[in-house]
N, C-alpha and C positions, 0 to 999 in steps of 0.2 A: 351466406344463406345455408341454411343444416336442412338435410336431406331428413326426408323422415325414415325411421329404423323398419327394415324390411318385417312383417309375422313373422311371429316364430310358426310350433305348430307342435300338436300332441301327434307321439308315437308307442301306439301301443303293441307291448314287445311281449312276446310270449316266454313262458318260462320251463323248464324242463319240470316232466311230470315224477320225476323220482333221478333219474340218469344226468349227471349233469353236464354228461358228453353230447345229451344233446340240446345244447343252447347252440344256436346258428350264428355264421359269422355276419350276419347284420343283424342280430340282437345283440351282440356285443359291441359293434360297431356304432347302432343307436344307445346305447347305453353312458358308453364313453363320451358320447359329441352331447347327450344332453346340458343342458344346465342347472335342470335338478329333476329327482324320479321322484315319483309316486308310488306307494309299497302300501300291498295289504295291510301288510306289517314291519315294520322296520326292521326288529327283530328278526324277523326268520329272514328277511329279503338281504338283512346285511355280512350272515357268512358266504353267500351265493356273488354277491357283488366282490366281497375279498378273494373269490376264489379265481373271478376272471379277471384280479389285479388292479378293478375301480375303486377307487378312494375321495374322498375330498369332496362328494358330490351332495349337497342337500337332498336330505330324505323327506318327503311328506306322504304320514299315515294318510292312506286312504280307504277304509275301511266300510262296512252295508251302515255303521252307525252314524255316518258324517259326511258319507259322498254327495248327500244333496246339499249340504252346508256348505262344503269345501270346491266342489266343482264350480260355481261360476265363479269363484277366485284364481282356478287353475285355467280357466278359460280365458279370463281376462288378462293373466301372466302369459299367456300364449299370443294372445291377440298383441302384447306389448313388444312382443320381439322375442319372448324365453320359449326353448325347445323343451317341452317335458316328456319324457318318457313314463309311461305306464305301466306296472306290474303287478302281478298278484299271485298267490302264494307258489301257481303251481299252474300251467297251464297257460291256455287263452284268456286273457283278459276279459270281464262280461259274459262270459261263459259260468252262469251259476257263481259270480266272483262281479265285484266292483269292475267298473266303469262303463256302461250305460249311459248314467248322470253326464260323467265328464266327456260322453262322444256328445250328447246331445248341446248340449250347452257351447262348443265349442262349433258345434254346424249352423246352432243361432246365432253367435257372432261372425262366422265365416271364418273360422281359426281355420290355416290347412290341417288334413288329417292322414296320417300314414298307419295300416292296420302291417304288421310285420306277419308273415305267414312259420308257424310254429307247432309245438309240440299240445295233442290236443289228446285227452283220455278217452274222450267222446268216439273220437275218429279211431285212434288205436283199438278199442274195444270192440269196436264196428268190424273192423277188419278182422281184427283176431277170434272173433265170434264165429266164422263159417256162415252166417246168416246173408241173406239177403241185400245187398249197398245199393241199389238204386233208387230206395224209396226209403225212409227212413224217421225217426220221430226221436227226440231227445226231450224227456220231460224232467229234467234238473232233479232234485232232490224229493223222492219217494215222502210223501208227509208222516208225521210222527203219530197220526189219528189211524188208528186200521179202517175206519169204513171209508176213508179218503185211500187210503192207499187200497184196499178193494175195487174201488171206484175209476181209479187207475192202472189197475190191470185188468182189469174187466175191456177197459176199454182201447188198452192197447193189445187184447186178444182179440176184438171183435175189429181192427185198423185193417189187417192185412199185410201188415208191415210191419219191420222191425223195430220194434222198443228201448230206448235206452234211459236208463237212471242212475243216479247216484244214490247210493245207500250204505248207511251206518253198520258199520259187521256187526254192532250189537242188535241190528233190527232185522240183517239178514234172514234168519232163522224165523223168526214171525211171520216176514215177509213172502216167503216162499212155503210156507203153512198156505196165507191166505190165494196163493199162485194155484195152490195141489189140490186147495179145496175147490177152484173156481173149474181148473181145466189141466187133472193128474199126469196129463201126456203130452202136454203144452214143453216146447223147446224153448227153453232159458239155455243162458250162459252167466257164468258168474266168473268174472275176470277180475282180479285182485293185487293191487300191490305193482301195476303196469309199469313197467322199463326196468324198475327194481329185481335186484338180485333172487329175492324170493318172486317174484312173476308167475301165477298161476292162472291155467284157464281151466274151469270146470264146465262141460258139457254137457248136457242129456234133458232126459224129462224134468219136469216142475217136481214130482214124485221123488227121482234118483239125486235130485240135487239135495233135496229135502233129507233125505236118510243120509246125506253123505257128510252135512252142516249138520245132523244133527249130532253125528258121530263127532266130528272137528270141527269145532267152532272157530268161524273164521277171524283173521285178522286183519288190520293193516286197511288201504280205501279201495273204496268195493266198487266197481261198475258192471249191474245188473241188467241185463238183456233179456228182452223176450219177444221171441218171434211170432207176430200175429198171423198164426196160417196154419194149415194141419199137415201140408206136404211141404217139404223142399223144391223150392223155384227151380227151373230149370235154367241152364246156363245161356239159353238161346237169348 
């Protein structure tokens, strides 16, 4: 009589946000024991895979243009006994990045599920900002509309809390127009290029950041902060 084959189960494994010193030793660990990953992109995901020495492992694109397509097939590969690992370009997985789809679909069938704790822009940016961390807001990608993104800073000045976003360094500069025109004394941070050798944090008013991009136009991926409040918390 044949036993039936134990779940497998999705393990979503974070990825180094630039530094690839820091991928952790159980994302390498999960990466190894899978029996095939999932990659934003194959391409980018597979010098990062040669570089911790994994080979031979089936890749599947998982991408914002196919993850609801593809996830309940990776769910039900899961559900059959296969280990997938999840990754995506840079970061936390679902974090403004695929897999969503593939966690849900995967707690409707009861797939087990292991989230790997990793390297995260959101969180480095937090910290490295000087701002506020006990309260905090992450609204993913600044929209490419300015009275949406007005609408967006308006409303993460009027929170009381610290703001974060992801934003295009070619939008920066507009970006921080529509910041200086709502609130010129407003505390942003414009963190750029994080774990990376070029690593910048730019500090001050909505106003001082604005003359400083307008001067050097930035580069590289940008995490924009801004703190909804008029004074600095205290440490109490």
């Amino acid at each position: 009589m044949s036993s039936t084959p134990a779940p497998g189960r999705l393990v979503l494994v974070p990825t180094p946000i630039g530094n690839l010193g820091d991928i952790t030793l159980r994302a390498i660990e999960a990466l190894k024991g899978a029996d095939r990953i999932a990659c934003e992109d194959t391409r980018h995901s597979a010098p990062l895979l040669a570089h911790l020495g994994i080979s031979g492992k089936p890749l599947v694109a998982l991408h914002d243009h196919n993850e609801a397509r593809r996830a309940p097939d990776l769910a039900a590969a899961a559900l059959a006994g296969e280990t997938i690992a999840l990754i995506t370009d840079a970061g936390m997985p679902g974090i403004s990045d695929p897999g969503y789809r593939v966690v849900r679909s995967c707690l409707e069938l009861g797939v087990p599920l292991e989230v790997l704790p990793g390297p995260s822009a959101v969180i480095t940016a937090l910290i490295g900002s000087g701002f506020p961390c006990h309260a905090f807001r992450f609204g993913g990608f600044l929209s490419v509309k300015s009275g949406k993104r007005r609408s967006a800073l308006t409303a993460a000045l009027a929170s009381g809390e610290t703001n974060i976003f992801f934003e295009s360094p070619h939008r920066v500069v507009s970006t921080l127009e529509i910041l200086s025109g709502i609130a010129p004394q407003a505390r942003a941070c414009v963190a750029r290029e994080l774990t990376k050798k070029f690593e910048t944090y730019h500090r001050g008013t909505a106003s001082e950041l604005l003359a400083h991009f307008q001067q050097h136009p930035p580069k590289g991926e940008i995490v924009l902060l801004v703190h909804g409040g008029d004074t600095p918390e205290s440490d109490s």
